[in-house]
N, CA, C and O atoms as CSV, one atom per row, in Angstrom:
chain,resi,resn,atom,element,x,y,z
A,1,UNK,N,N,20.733,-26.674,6.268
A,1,UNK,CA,C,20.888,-25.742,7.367
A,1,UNK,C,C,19.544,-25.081,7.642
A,1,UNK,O,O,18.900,-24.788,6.635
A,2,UNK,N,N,18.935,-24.756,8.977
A,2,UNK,CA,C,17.639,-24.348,9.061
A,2,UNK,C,C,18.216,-22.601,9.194
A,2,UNK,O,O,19.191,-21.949,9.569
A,3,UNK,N,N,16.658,-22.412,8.511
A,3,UNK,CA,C,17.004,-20.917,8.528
A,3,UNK,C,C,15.767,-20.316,9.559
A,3,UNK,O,O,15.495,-19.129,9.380
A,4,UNK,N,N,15.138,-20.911,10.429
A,4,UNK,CA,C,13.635,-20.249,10.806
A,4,UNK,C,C,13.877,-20.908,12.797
A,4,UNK,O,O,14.588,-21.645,13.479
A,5,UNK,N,N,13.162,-20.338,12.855
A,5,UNK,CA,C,12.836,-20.663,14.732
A,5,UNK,C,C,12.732,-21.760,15.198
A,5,UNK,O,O,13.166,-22.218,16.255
A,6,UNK,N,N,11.986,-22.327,14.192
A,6,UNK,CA,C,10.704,-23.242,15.042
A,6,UNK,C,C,11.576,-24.580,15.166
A,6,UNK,O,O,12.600,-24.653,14.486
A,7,UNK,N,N,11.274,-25.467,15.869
A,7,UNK,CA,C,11.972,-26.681,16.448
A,7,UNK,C,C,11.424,-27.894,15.460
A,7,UNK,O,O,10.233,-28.174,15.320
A,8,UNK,N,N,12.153,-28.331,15.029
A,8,UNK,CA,C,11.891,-29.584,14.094
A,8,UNK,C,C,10.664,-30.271,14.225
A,8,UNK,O,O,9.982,-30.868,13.393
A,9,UNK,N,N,10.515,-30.065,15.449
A,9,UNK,CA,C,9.760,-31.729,15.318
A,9,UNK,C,C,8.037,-31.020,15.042
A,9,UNK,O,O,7.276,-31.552,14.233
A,10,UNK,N,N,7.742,-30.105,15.640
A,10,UNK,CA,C,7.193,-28.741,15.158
A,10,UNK,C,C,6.616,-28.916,13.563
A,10,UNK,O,O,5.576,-29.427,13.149
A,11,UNK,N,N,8.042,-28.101,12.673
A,11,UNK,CA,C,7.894,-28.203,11.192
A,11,UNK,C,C,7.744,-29.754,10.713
A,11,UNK,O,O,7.123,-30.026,9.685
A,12,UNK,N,N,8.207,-30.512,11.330
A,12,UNK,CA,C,7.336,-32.144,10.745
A,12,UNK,C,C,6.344,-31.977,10.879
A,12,UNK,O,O,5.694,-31.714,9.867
A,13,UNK,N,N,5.711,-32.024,12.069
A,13,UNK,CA,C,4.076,-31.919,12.539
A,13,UNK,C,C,3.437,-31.572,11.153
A,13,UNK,O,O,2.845,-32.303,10.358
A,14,UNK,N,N,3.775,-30.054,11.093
A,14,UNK,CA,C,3.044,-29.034,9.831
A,14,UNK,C,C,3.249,-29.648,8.905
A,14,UNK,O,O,2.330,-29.776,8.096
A,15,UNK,N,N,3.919,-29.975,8.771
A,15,UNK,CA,C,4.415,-30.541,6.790
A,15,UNK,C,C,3.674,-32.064,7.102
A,15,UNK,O,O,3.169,-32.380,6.025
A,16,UNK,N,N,3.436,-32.967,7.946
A,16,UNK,CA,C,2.628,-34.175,8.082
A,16,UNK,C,C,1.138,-33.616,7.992
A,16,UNK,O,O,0.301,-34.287,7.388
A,17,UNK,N,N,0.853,-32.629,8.470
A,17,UNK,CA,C,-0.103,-31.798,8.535
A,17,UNK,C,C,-0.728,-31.510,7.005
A,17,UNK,O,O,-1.746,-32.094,6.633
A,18,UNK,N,N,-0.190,-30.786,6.364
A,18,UNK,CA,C,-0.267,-30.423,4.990
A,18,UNK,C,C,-0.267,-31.599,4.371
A,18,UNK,O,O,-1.165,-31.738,3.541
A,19,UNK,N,N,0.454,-32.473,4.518
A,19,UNK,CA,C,0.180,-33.876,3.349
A,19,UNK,C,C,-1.037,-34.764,3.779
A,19,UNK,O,O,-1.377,-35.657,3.002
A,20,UNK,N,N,-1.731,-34.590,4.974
A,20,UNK,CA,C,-2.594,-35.230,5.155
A,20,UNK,C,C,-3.616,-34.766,4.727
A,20,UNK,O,O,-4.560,-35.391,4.242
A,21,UNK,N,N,-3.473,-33.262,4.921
A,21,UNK,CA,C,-4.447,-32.642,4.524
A,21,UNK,C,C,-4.887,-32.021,2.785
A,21,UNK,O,O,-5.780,-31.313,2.319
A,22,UNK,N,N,-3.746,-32.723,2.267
A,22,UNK,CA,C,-3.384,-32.436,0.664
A,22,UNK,C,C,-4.130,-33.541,0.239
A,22,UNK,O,O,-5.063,-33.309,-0.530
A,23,UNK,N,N,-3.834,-35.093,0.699
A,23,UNK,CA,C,-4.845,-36.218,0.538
A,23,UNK,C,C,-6.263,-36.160,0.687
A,23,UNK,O,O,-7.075,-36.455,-0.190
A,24,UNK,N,N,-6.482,-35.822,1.677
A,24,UNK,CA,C,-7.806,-35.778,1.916
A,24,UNK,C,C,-8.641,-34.896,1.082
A,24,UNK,O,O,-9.745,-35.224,0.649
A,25,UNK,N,N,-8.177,-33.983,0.917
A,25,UNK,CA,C,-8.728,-33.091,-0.768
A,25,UNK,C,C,-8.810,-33.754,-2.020
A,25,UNK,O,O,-9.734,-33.484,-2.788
A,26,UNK,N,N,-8.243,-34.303,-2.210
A,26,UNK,CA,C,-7.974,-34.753,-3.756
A,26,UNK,C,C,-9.178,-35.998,-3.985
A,26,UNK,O,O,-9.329,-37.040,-3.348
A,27,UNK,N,N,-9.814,-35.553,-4.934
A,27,UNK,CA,C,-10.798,-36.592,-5.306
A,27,UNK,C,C,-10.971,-37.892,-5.643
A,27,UNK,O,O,-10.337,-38.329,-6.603
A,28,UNK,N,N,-11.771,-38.655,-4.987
A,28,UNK,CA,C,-11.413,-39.945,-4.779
A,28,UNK,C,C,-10.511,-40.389,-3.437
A,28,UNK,O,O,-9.635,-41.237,-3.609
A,29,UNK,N,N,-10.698,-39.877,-2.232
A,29,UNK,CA,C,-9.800,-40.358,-1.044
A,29,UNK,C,C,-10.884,-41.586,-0.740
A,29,UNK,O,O,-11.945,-41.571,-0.115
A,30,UNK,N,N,-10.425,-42.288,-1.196
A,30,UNK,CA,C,-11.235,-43.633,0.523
A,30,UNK,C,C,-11.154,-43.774,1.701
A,30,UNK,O,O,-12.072,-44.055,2.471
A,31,UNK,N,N,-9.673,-43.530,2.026
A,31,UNK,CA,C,-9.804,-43.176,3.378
A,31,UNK,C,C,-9.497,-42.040,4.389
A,31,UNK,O,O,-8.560,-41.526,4.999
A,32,UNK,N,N,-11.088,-41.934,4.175
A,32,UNK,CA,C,-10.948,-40.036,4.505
A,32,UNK,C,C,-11.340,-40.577,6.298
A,32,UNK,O,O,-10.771,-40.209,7.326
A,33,UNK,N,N,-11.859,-41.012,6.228
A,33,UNK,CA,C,-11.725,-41.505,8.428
A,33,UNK,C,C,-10.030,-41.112,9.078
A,33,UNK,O,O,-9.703,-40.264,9.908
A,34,UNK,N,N,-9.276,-42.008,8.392
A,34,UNK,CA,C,-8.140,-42.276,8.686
A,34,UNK,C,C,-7.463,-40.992,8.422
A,34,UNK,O,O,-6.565,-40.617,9.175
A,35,UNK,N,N,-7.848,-40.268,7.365
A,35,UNK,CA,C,-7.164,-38.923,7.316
A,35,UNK,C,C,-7.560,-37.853,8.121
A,35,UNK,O,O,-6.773,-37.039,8.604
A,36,UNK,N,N,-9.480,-37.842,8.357
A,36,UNK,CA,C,-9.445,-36.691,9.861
A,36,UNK,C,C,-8.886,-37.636,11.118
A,36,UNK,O,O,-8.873,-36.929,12.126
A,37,UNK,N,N,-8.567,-38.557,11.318
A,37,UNK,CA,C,-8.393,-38.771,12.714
A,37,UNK,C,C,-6.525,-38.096,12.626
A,37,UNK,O,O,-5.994,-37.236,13.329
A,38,UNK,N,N,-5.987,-38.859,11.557
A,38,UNK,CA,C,-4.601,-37.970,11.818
A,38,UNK,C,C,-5.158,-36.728,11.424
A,38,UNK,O,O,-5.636,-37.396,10.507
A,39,UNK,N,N,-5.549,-35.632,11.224
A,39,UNK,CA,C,-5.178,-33.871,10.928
A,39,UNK,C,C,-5.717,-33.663,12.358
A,39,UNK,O,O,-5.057,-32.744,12.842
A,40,UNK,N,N,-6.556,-34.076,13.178
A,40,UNK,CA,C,-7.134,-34.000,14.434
A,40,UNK,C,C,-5.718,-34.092,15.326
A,40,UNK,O,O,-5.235,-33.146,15.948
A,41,UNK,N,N,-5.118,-35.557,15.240
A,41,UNK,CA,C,-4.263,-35.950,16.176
A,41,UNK,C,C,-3.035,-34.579,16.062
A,41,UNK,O,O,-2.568,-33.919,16.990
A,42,UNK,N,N,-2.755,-34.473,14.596
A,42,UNK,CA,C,-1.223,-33.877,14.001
A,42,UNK,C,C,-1.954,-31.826,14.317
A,42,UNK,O,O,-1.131,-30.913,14.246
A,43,UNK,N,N,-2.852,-31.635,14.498
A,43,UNK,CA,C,-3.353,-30.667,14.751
A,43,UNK,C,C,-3.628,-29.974,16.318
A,43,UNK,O,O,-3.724,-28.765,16.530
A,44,UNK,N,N,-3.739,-31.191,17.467
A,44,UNK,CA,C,-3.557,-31.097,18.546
A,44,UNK,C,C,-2.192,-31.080,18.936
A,44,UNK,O,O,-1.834,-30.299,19.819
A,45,UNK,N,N,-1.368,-31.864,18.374
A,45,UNK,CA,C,0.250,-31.599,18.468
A,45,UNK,C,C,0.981,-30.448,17.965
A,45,UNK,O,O,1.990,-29.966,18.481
A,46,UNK,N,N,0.591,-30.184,17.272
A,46,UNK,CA,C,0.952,-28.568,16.460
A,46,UNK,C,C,-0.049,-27.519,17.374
A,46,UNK,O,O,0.412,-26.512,16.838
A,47,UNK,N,N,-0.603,-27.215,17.901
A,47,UNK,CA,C,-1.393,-26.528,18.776
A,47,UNK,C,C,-0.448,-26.254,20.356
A,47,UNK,O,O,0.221,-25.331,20.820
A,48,UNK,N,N,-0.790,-27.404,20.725
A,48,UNK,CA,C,-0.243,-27.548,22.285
A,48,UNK,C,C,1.196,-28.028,22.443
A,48,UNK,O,O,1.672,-28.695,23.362
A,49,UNK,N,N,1.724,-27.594,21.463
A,49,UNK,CA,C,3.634,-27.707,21.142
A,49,UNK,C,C,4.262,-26.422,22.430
A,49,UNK,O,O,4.027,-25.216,22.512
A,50,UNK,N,N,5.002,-27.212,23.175
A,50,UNK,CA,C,5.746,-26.133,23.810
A,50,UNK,C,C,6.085,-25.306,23.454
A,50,UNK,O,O,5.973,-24.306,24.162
A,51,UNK,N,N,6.677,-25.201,22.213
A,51,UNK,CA,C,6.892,-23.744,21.763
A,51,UNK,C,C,6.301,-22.339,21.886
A,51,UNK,O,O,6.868,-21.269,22.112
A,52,UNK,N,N,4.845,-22.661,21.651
A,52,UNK,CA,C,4.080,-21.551,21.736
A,52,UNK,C,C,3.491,-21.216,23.101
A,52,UNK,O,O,2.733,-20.264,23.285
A,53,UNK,N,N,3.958,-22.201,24.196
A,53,UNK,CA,C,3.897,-21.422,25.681
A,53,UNK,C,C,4.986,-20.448,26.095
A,53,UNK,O,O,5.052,-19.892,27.191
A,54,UNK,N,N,5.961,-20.290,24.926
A,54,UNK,CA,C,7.163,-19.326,25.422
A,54,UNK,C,C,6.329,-17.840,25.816
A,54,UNK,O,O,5.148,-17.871,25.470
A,55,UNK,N,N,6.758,-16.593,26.464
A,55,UNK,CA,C,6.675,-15.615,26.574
A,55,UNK,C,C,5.789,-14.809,25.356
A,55,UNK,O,O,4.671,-14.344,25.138
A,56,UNK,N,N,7.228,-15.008,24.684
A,56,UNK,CA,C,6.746,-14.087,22.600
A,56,UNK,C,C,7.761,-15.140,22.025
A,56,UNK,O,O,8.986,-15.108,22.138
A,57,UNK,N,N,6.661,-16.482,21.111
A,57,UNK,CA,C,7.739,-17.047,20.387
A,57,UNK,C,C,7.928,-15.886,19.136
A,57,UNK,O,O,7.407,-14.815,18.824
A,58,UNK,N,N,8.993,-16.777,18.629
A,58,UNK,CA,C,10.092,-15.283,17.585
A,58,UNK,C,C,9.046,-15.696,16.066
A,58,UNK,O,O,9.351,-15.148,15.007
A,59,UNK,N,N,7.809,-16.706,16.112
A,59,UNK,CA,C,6.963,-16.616,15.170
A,59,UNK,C,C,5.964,-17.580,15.168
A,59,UNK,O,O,6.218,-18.735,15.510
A,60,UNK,N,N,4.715,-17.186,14.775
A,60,UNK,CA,C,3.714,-17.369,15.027
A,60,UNK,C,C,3.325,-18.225,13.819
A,60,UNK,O,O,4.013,-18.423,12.818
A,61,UNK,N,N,2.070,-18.711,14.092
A,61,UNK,CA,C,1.305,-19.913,13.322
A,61,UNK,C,C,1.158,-19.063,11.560
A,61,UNK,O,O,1.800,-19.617,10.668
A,62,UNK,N,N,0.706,-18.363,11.350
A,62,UNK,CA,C,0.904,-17.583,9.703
A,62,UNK,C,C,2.806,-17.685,9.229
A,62,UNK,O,O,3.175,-17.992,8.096
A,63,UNK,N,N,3.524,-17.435,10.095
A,63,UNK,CA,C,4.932,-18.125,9.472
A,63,UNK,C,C,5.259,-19.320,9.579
A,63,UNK,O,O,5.890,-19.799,8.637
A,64,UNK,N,N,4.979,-20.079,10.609
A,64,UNK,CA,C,5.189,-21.886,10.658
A,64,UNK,C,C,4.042,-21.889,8.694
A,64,UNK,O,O,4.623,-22.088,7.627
A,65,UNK,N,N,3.185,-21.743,8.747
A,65,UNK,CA,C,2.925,-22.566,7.689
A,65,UNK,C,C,3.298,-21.955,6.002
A,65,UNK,O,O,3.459,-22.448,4.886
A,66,UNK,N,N,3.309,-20.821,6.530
A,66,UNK,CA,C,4.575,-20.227,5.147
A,66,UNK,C,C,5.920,-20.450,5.385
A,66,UNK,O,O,6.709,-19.627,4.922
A,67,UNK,N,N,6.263,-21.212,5.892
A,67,UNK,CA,C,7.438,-21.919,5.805
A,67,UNK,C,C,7.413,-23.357,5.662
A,67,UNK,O,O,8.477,-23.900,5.363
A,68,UNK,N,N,6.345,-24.088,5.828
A,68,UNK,CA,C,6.265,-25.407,5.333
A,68,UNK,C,C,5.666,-25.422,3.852
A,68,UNK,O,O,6.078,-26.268,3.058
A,69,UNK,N,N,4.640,-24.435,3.453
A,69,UNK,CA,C,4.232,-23.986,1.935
A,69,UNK,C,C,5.664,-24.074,1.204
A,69,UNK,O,O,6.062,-25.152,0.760
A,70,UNK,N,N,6.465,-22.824,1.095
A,70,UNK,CA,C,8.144,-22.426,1.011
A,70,UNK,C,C,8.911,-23.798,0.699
A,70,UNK,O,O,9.480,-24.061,-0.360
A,71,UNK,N,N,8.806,-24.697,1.931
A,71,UNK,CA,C,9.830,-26.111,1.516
A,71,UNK,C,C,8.683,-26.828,0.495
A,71,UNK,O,O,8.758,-26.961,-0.726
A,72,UNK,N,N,7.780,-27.173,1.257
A,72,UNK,CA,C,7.024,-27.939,-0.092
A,72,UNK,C,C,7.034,-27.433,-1.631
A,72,UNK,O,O,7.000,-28.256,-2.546
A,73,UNK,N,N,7.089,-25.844,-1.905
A,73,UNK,CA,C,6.998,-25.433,-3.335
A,73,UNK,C,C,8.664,-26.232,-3.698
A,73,UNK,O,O,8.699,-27.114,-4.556
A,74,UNK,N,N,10.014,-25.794,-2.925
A,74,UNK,CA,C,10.877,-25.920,-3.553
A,74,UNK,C,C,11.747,-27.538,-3.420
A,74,UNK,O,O,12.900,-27.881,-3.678
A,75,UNK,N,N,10.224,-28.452,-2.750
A,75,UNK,CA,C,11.078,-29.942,-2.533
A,75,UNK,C,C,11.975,-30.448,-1.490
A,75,UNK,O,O,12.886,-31.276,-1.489
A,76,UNK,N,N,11.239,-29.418,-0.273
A,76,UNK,CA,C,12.124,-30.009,0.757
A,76,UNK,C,C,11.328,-29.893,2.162
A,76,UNK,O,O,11.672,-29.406,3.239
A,77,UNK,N,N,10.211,-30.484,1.771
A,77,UNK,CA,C,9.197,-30.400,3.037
A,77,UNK,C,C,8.264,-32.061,2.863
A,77,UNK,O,O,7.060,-32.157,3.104
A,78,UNK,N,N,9.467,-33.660,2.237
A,78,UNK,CA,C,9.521,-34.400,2.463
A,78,UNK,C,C,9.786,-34.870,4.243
A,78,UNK,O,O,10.827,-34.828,4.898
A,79,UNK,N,N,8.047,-35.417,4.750
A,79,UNK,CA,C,8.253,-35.744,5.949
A,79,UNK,C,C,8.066,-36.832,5.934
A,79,UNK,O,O,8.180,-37.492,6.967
């Protein structure tokens, strides 16, 4: 059951976001090309998401990603 605002496809973005960007840290990536071109691509989609042309969305970019942190600590921010 979702407990937060934001529209799914949204919290995929972020959580594809975070694992790409979890790879690309970890020592020894080879393919670090392939990993900035997706955080670029998955970063322009998370940016220019309809959501955040609303009026006042009901939450902003510091809660989208403490809420994908949140599922990832407790195993449920498999994207």
């Amino acid at each position: 059951m979702r407990h937060h605002t934001f529209p799914d496809d949204l919290v995929a973005a972020q959580t594809a976001w975070a694992h790409a960007y979890a790879e690309l840290a970890r020592p020894g990536t080879v393919r670090t090309t392939v990993l900035r071109r997706r955080l670029i691509r998955l970063s322009a989609r998370i940016v220019f998401h309809p959501y955040w042309d609303r009026p006042a969305p009901a939450a902003g970019r510091p809660e989208l990603l403490h809420l994908v942190r949140t599922e990832q600590r407790h195993g449920a921010g498999a994207a």
